[in-house]
C-alpha positions as CSV (number, residue, x, y, z in Angstrom):
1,X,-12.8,-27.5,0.2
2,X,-16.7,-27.9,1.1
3,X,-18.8,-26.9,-1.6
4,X,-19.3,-23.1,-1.3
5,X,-22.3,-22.8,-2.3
6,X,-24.2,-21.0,-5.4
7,X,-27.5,-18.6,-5.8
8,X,-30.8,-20.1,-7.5
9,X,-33.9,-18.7,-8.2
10,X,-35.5,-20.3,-5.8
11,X,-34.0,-19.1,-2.9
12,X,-35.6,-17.0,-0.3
13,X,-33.2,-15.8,2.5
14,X,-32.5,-13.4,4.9
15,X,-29.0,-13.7,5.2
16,X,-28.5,-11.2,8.2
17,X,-31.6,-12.4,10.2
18,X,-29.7,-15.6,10.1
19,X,-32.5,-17.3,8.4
20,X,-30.4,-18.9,5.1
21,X,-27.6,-21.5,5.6
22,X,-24.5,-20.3,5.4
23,X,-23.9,-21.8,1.9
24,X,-26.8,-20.0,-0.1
25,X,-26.8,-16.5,-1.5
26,X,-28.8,-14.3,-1.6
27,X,-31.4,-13.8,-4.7
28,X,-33.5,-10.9,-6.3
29,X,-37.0,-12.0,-7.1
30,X,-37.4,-9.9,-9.6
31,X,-35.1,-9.5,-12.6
32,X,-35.1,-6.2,-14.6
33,X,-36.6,-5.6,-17.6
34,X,-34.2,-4.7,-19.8
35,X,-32.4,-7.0,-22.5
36,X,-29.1,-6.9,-20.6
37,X,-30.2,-7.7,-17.4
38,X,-32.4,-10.8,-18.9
39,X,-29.5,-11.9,-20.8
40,X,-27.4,-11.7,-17.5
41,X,-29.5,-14.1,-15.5
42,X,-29.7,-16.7,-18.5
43,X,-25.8,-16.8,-18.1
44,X,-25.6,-16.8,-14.7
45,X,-28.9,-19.9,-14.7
46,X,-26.2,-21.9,-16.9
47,X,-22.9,-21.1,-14.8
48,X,-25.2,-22.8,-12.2
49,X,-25.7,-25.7,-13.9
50,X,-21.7,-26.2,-14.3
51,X,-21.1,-25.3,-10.9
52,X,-23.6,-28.1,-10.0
53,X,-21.7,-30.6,-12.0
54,X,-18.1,-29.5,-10.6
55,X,-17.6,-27.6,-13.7
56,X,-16.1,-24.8,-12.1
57,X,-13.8,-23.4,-14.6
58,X,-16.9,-23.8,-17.3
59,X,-19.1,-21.9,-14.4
60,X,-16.4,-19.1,-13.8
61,X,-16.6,-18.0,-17.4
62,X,-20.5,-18.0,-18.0
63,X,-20.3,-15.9,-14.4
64,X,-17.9,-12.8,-16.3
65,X,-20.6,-13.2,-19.0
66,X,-23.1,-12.3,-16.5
67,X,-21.0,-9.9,-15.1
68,X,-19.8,-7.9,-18.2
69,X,-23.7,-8.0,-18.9
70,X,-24.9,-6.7,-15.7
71,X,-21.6,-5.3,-13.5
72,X,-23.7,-3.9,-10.6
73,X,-25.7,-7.4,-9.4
74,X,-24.1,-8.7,-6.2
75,X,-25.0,-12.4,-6.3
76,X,-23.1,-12.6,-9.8
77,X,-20.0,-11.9,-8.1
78,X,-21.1,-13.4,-5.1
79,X,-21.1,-17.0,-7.7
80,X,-17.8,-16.1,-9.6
81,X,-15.9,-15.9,-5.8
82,X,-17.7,-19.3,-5.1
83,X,-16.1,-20.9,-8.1
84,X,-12.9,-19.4,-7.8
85,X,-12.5,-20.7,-4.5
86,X,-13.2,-24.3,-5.4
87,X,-10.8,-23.9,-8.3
88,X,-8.3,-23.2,-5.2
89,X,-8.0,-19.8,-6.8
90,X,-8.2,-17.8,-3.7
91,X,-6.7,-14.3,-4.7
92,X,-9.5,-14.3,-7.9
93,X,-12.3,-15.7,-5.1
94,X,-10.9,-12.6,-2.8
95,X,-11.3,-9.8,-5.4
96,X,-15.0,-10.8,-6.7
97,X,-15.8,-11.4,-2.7
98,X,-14.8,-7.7,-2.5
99,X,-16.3,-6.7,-5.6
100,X,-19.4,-7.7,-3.9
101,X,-19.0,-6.1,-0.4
102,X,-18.3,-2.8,-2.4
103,X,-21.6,-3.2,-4.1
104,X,-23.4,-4.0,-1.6
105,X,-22.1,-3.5,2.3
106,X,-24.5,-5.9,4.2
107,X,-23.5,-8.9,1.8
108,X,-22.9,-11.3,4.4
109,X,-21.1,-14.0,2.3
110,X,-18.7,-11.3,0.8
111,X,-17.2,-10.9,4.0
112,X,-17.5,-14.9,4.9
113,X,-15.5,-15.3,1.3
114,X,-13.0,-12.8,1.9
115,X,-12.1,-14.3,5.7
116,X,-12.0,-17.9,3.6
117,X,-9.5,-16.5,1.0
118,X,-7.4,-14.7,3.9
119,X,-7.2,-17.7,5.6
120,X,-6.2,-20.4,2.8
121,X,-3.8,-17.8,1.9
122,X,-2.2,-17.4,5.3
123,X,-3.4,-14.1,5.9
124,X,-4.6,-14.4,9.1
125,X,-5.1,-10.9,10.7
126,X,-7.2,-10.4,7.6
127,X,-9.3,-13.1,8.2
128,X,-9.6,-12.6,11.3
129,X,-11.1,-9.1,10.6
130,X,-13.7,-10.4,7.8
131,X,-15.1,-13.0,10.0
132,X,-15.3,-10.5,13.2
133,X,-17.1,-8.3,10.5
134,X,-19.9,-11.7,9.7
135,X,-20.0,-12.0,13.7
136,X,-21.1,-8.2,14.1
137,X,-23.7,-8.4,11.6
138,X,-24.8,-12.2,12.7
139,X,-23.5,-13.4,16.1
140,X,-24.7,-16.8,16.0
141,X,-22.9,-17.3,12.3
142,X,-21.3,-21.2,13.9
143,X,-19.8,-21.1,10.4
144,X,-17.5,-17.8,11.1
145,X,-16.9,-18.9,15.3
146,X,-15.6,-22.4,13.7
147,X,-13.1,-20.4,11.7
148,X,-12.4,-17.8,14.2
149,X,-11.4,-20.4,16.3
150,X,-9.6,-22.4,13.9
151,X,-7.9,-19.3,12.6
152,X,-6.7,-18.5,16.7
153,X,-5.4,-22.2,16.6
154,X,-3.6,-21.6,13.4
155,X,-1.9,-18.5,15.0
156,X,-0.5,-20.9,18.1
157,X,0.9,-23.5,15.1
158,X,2.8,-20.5,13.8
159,X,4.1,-19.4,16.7
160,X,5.0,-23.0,18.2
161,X,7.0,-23.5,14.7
162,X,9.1,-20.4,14.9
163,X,10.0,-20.9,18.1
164,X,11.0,-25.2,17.2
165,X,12.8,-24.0,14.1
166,X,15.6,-21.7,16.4
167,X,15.6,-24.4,18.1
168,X,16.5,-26.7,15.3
169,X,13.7,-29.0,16.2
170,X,12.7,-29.5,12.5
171,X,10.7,-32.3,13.5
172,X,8.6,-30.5,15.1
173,X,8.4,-27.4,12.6
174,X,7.3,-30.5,10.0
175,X,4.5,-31.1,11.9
176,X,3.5,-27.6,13.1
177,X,3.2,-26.8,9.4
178,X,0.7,-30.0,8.5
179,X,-1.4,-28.5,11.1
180,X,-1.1,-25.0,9.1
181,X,-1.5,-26.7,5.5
182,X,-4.4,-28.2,6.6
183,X,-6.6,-24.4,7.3
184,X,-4.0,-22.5,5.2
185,X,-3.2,-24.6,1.8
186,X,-2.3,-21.6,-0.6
187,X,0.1,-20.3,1.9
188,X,3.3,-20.9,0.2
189,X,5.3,-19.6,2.8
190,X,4.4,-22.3,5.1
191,X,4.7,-24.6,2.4
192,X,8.6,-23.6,1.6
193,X,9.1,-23.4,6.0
194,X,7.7,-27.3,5.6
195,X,10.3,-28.0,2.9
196,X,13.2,-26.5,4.3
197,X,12.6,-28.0,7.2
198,X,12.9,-31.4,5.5
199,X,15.6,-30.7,4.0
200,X,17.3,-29.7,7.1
201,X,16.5,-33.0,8.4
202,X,18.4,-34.4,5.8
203,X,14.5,-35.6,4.2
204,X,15.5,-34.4,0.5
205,X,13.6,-36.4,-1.4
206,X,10.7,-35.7,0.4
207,X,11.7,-32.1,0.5
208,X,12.8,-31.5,-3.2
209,X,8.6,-32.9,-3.4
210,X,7.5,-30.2,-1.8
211,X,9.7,-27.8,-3.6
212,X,8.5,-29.1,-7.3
213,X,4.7,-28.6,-6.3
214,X,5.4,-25.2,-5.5
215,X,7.6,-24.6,-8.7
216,X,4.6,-25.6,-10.5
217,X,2.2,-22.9,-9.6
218,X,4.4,-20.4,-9.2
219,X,8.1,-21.3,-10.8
220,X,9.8,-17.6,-9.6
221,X,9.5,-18.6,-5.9
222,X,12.9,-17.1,-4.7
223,X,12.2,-19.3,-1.4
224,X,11.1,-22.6,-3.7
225,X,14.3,-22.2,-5.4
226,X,16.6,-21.6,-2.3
227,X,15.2,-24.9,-1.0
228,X,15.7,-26.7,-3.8
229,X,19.2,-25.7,-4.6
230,X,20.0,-26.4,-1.1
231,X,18.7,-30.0,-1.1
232,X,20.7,-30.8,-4.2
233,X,23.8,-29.6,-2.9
234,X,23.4,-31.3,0.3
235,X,22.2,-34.7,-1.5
236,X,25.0,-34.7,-4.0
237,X,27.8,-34.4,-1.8
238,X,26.3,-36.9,0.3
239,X,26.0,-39.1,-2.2
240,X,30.0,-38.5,-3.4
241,X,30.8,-39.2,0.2
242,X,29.1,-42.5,0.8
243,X,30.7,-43.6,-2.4
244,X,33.9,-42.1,-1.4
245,X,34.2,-40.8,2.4
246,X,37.7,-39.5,1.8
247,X,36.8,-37.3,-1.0
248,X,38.2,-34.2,0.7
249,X,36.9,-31.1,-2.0
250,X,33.1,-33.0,-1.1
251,X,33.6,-32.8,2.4
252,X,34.8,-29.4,2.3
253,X,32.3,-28.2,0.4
254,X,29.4,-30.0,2.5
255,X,31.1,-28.6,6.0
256,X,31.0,-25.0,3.8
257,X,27.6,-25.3,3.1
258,X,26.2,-26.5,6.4
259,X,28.1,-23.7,7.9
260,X,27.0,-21.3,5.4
261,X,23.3,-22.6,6.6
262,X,24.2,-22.0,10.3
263,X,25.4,-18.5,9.9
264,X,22.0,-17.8,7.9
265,X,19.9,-19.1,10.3
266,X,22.1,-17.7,13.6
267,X,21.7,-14.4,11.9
268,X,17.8,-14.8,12.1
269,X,17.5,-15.7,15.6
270,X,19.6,-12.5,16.7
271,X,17.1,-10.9,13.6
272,X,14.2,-11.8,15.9
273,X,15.2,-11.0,18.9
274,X,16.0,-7.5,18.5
275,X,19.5,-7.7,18.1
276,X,20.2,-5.8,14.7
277,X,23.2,-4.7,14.7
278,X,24.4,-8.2,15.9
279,X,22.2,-9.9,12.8
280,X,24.0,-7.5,10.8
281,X,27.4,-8.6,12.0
282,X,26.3,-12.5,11.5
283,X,25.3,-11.9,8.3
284,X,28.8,-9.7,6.6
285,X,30.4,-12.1,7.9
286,X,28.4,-15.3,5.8
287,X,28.4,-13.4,3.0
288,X,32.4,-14.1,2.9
289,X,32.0,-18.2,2.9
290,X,31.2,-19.1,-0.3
291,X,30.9,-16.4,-2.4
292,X,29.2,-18.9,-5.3
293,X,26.6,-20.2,-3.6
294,X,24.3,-17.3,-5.3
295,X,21.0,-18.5,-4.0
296,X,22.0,-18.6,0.0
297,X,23.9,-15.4,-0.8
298,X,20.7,-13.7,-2.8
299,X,19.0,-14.4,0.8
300,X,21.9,-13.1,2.9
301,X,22.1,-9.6,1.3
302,X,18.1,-9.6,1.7
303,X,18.3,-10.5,5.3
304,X,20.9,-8.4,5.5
305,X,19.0,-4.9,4.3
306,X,16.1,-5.5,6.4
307,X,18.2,-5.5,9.5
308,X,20.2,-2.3,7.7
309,X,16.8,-0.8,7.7
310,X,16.5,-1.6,10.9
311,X,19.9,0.4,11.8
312,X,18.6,3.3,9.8
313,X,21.4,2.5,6.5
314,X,18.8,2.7,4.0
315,X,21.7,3.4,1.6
316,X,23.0,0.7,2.4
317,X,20.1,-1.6,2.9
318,X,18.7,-0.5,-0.6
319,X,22.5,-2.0,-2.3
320,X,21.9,-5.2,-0.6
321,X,18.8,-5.4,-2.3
322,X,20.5,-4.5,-5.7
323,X,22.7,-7.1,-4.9
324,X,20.1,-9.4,-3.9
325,X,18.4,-8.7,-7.3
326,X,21.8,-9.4,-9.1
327,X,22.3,-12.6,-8.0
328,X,18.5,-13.7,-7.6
329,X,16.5,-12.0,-10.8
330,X,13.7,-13.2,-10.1
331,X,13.9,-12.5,-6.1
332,X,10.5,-10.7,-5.6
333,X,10.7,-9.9,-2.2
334,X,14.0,-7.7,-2.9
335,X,11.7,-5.5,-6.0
336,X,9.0,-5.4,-3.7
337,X,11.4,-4.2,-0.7
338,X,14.1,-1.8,-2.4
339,X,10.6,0.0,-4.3
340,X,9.5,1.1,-0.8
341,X,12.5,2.3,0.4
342,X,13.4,4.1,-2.9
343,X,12.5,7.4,-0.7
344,X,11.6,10.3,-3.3
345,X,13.1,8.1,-6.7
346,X,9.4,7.9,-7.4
347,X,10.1,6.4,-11.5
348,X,12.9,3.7,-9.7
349,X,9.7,2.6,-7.7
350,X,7.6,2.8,-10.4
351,X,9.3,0.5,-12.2
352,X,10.4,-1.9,-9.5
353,X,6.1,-2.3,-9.2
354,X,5.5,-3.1,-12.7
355,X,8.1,-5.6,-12.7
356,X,6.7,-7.0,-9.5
357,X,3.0,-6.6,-11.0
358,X,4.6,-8.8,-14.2
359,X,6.2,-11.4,-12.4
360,X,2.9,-12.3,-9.8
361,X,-0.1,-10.9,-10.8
362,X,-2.1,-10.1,-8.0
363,X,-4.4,-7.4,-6.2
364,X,-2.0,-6.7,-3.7
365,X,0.8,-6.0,-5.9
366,X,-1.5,-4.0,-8.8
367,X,-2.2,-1.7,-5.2
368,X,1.4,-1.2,-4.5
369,X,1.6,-0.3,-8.3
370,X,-1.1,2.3,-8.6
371,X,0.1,4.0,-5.2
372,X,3.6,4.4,-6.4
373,X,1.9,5.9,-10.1
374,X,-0.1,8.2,-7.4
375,X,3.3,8.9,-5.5
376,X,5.1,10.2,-9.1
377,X,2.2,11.9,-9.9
378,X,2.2,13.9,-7.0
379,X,5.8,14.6,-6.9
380,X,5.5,16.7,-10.0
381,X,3.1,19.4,-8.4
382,X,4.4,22.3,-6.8
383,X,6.1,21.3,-3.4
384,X,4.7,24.4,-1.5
385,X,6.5,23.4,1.8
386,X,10.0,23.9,-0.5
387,X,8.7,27.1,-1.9
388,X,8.4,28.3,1.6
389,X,11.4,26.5,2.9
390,X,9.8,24.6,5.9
391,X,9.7,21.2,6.5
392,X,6.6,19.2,5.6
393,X,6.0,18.8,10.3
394,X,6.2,22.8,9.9
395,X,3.5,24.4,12.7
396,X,0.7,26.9,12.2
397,X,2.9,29.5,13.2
398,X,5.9,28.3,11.0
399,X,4.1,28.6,7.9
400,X,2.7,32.1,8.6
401,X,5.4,33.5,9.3
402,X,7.6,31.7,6.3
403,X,4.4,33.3,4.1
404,X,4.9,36.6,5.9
405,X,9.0,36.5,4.8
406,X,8.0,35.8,1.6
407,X,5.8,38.8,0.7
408,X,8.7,40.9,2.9
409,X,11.3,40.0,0.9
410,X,10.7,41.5,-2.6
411,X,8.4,44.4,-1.1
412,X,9.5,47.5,-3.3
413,X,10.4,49.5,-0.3
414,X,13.4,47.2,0.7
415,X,14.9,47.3,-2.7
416,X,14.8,51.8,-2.8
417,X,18.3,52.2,-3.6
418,X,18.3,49.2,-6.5
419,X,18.9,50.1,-10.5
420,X,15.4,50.4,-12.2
421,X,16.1,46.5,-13.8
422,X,16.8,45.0,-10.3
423,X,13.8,46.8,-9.5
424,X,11.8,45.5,-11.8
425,X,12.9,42.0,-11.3
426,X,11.8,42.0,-7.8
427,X,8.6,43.5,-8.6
428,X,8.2,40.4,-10.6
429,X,9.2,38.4,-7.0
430,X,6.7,40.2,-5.5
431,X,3.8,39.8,-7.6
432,X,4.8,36.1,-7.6
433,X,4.7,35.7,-3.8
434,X,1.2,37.5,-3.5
435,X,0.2,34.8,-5.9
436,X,1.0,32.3,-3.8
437,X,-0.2,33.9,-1.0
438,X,-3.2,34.0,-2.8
439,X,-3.3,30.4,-4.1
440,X,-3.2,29.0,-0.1
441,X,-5.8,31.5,0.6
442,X,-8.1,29.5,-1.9
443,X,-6.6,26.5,-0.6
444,X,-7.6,27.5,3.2
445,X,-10.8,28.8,2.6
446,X,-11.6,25.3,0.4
447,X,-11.8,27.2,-2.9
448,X,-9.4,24.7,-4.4
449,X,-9.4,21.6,-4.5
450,X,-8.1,19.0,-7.9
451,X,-10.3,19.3,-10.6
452,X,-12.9,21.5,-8.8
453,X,-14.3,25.1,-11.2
454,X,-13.9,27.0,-8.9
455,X,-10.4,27.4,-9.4
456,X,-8.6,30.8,-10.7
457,X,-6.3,29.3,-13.5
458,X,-4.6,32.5,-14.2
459,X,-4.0,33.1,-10.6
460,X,-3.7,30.0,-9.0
461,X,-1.7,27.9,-12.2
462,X,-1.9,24.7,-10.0
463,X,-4.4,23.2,-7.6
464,X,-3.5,23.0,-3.9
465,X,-4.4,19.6,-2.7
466,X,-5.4,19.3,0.5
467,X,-2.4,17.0,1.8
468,X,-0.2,20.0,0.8
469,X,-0.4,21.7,4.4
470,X,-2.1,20.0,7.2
471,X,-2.9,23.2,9.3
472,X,-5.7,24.9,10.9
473,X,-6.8,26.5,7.7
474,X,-9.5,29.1,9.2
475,X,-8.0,30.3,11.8
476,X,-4.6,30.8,10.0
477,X,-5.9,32.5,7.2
478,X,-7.5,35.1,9.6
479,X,-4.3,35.5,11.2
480,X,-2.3,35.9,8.1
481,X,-4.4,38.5,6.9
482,X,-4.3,40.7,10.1
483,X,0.0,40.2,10.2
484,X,0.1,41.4,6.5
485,X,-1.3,44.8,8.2
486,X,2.2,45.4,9.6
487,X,3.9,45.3,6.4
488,X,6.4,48.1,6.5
489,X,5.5,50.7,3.7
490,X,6.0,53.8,2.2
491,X,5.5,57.0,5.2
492,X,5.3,53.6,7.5
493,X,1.4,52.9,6.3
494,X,0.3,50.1,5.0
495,X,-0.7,51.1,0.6
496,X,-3.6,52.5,0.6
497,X,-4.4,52.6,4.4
498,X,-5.9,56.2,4.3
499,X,-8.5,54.1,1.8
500,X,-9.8,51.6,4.6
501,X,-13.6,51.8,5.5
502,X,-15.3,49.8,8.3
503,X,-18.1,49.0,5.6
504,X,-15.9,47.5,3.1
505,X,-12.3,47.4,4.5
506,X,-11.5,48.0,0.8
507,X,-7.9,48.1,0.7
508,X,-6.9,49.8,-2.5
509,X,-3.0,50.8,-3.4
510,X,-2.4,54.4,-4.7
511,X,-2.9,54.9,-8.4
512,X,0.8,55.6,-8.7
513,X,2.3,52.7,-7.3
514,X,4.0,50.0,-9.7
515,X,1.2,47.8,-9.3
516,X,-1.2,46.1,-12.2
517,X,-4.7,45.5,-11.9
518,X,-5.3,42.1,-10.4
519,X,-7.9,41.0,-8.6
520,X,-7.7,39.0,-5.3
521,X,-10.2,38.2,-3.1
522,X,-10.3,36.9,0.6
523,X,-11.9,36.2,3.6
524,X,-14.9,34.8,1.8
525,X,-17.7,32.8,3.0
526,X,-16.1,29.9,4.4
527,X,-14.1,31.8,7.1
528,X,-16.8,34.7,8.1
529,X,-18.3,32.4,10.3
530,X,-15.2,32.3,12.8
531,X,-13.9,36.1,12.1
532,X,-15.2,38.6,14.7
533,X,-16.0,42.3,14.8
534,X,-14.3,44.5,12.3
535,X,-13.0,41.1,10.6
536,X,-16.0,39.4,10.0
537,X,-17.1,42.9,7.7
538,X,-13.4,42.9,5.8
539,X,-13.3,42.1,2.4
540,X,-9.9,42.6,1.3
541,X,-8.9,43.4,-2.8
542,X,-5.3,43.2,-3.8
543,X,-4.6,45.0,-6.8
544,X,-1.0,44.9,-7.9
C-alpha cells in the first residue's frame, strides 16, 4: 500500500483545479479561535508526526482526539481514513472517507479513499462509482483512470475464474485469484475461492495456509472453515491410504466426500445458469450422502434456499437456512439471508441483525440493522391500507371508493330498523370512520407528517406518514369530497344541504341529529390552488 498521504500546515492546494498531488489534503489556513478547535489541531500536528514515522495505530488515535474535539473539520477525518488504510483497515478507512464526503461534498480524496477501500475489499461496482465521481469533478485525476482501469481488469480476472472453476481448471482459478489479491487484498472471498481451489488440486498444505491467515482475522468465516475441514478430510484419508491402500472404510469415505464435493459444485453450475429448479434437484439429492459431514451440508441447505427463493418456496428456503444455522452457528451468510426474507416477522429479523452486527462488526451490517429497527417500528403504526381493506398497489380510485364504503357503512340511515344499543354502536363506527377520513385528509393536504405541530392529536391519534398511500393526494382529496355529496340521507339530502351557501359552502347537520360537536376542516390551502369554481370557495365543517 503507497503511502496515502496526510494534511500539514503547510499545504496550499486546490484539490479540484487539479493543482495538489493526489496524496495531499486539503488544509484550512486559518484555525478557529476557540479552545477546542486549538486543542484539535495540536492533536491532529502530533498524529502527523506518527503517521510520518509509520506509527499509524499511534496516529489513528491522536486523529479521534482531534475529532471528538472538533467533529465537523474535514481534513481530520480525511487523516484518520489515511491511517486506517495503511493499517489495512479498509472498512474503518471507508467510514471516516465518508464521514468526510458528508461534511464536505467537493472533498476530492473522500471519494479517492472510498473507491480505494471498495476496491481492496472487492467491492468493485462501488469503486467503480467513487472514482467515476473523482473523474467528474477532475478528469485528468491519472491516479483514479489507473484504478479505473485496474478495477475493469480486476472484473475480467473474476469472470475468467468463474468460468475456469466449472470447468474444474483450478489451476487456472489459482492464478486468476493472484491477479485479484494483488488490487483486492481484503477480499476474503477471493481469498477462500484461492484456497479451495488448492485444495481441490489436492495443494492442502498450501491450502490449509491460506485458510489459517483468514481464521486469524476473522475466525467465524463459514467459507474459511468449509475449506479447512475439507482439506483435512481429504489429507487424512489420503494419508491412511498411502499407508494402507486397501483400507476399504478410507476409501469409502474419500470416494463419499469427493462425490459429496461434485454434487456441490454440479449444483452450482446448473445455479448459474438459470437452471433452478434443476440446482434444486442436485442439491436434495447431496444432502442424502453423508449426512455428518455438517460443514459441506451447512453449505448445501444454503445453496439450496437461494435457489428455493429462486422457485418462489420462501417457506421453504427460509428452513434451509434454519437448518443451515443448525449445523453451522456461526454461518453468517444464512442470519444475514433468512433476516431478509423473514417477510413481515419484523422482531425475528431484528434479532437475526444484531446477531449478525455481533458476530462482524461493520457499516454494512450496523445498516441492515437500523433498517430492520425502522422496519418494526413501522409495523406498529396503523396499517391504513388494512383498515380500508386494499392492497398496499391499491389505485386512486380504489382507495376512494374503499373510503367512500367506509363512511356508508355505519351511516345511521342504514341501520333505521336497529335496537337503540346497535344503534349506538354504529354511531360509534361512524364517528370512527369520519375520523379517519379526516386523518388522510390531513395527510393529503400535507398537514401531517411524523413529528410535525400541526397535527390534531385528539382527531388524528397517529401521524400519517407519507409512504402510507402513494396516491395523487390533491386531486383525490377533491374528488373525495365531491362523492361524499351523494351520500344517501334522510328525505334523500345530504345533512344539512338546505344549509349550503356559495360563500361558505358551510355544511352544517341539523341540531337534532345524533351528532357531537367536532370540528373538521378541509379543503385548506394546499389544495385551493387546483380546485375550480364553486370548489375552490368550499370550506367544508363536519360536526358530528
Amino acid at each position: 500500500m503507497a503511502d496515502e498521504g496526510i494534511e500539514t500546515e503547510t499545504q496550499t492546494s486546490n484539490v479540484l483545479n487539479g493543482e495538489e498531488d493526489q496524496d495531499q489534503m486539503d488544509v484550512d489556513q486559518e484555525a478557529p479561535p476557540d479552545e477546542n478547535s486549538v486543542m484539535a489541531e495540536e492533536k491532529k500536528a502530533e498524529g502527523n508526526q506518527q503517521y510520518s514515522r509509520k506509527n499509524y495505530e499511534e496516529a489513528v488515535k491522536l486523529y479521534t482526539e482531534a475529532i471528538e474535539l472538533a467533529p465537523k473539520v474535514v481534513r481530520y477525518h480525511g487523516n484518520r481514513s489515511a491511517a486506517h488504510m495503511m493499517l489495512s483497515a479498509y472498512d474503518k478507512a471507508l467510514e471516516d472517507a465518508q464521514s468526510a464526503i458528508k461534511l464536505d461534498e467537493n472533498y476530492l480524496k473522500g471519494y479517492y479513499r472510498a473507491a480505494k477501500c471498495h476496491l481492496a475489499m472487492g467491492s468493485f461496482k462501488n469503486a467503480i462509482m467513487y472514482l467515476e465521481k473523482v473523474l467528474e469533478k477532475d478528469p485528468k485525476n491519472k491516479d483514479a483512470q489507473n484504478d479505473l482501469r485496474t478495477t475493469q481488469m480486476v472484473q475480467e480476472y473474476e469472470s475468467s475464474a468463474f468460468k475456469a472453476y466449472d470447468k474444474k481448471e483450478y489451476g487456472k482459478v489459482v492464478f486468476c485469484m493472484k491477479r485479484i489479491l494483488e488490487a483486492c487484498p481484503a477480499c476474503m472471498t477471493y481469498q477462500v475461492l484461492k484456497a479451495e481451489a488448492l485444495c481441490l488440486m489436492g495443494k492442502y498444505s498450501e491450502s490449509i495456509t491460506d485458510v489459517q491467515n483468514i481464521l486469524r482475522s476473522d475466525p467465524l468465516n463459514s467459507d474459511a472453515l468449509y475449506v479447512k475441514g475439507l482439506c483435512l478430510y481429504y489429507q487424512h484419508f489420503n494419508a491412511v491410504l498411502r499407508n494402507d491402500p486397501d483400507h476399504t472404510k478410507a476409501m469409502q469415505a474419500l470416494k463419499k466426500a469427493k462425490r459429496l464435493q461434485s454434487k456441490k459444485q454440479e449444483g452450482n453450475e446448473s445455479f448459474s445458469k438459470g437452471q433452478y429448479q434443476k440446482a434444486y434437484d442436485i442439491y436434495t439429492e447431496a444432502l442424502q450422502i453423508d449426512p455428518v459431514n455438517k460443514a459441506t451440508n451447512a453449505k448445501l441447505y444454503y445453496n439450496r434456499a437461494l435457489v428455493g427463493s429462486k422457485l418462489k418456496k420462501t417457506e421453504e428456503a427460509i428452513d434451509d437456512c434454519n437448518q443451515a444455522i443448525e449445523l453451522d452457528h456461526a454461518y453468517l451468510k444464512a442470519y444475514i439471508t433468512r433476516a431478509r426474507w423473514e417477510s413481515e416477522k419484523y422482531e425475528e429479523a431484528v434479532r437475526d441483525y444484531e446477531k449478525v452486527n455481533k458476530m462482524n462488526r461493520c457499516q454494512e451490517h450496523r445498516r441492515m440493522l437500523d433498517e430492520a429497527k425502522l422496519e418494526l417500528k413501522k409495523s406498529k403504526r396503523k396499517d391504513y391500507y388494512k383498515i380500508l381493506g386494499v392492497s398496499k398497489g391499491a389505485t386512486e380510485d380504489e382507495i376512494k371508493k374503499a373510503y367512500r364504503k367506509e363512511a356508508l357503512k355505519h351511516h345511521p340511515d342504514r341501520h333505521s330498523g336497529a335496537t337503540e344499543e346497535e344503534k349506538k354502536a354504529e354511531e360509534v363506527l361512524f364517528k370512527e370512520s369520519l375520523t379517519r377520513i379526516q386523518s388522510f385528509e390531513h395527510f393529503l393536504t400535507g398537514q401531517v407528517l411524523a413529528g410535525s405541530a400541526l397535527v390534531d392529536q385528539e382527531l388524528v391519534p397517529e401521524a400519517i406518514h407519507p409512504a402510507d398511500f402513494p396516491v395523487d393526494s390533491i386531486s383525490l382529496l377533491v374528488n373525495f369530497f365531491v362523492s361524499l355529496s351523494n351520500i344517501p340521507s334522510r328525505g334523500s339530502k345530504f345533512y344539512g344541504a338546505d344549509k349550503i351557501t356559495t360563500s361558505s359552502c358551510e355544511v352544517s347537520p341539523r341540531a337534532n341529529d345524533c351528532f357531537q360537536p367536532i370540528k373538521m376542516a378541509g379543503c385548506v390551502k394546499g389544495a385551493r390552488k387546483h380546485m375550480s369554481g364553486q370548489e375552490k370557495a368550499c370550506r367544508l365543517v363536519w360536526r358530528h
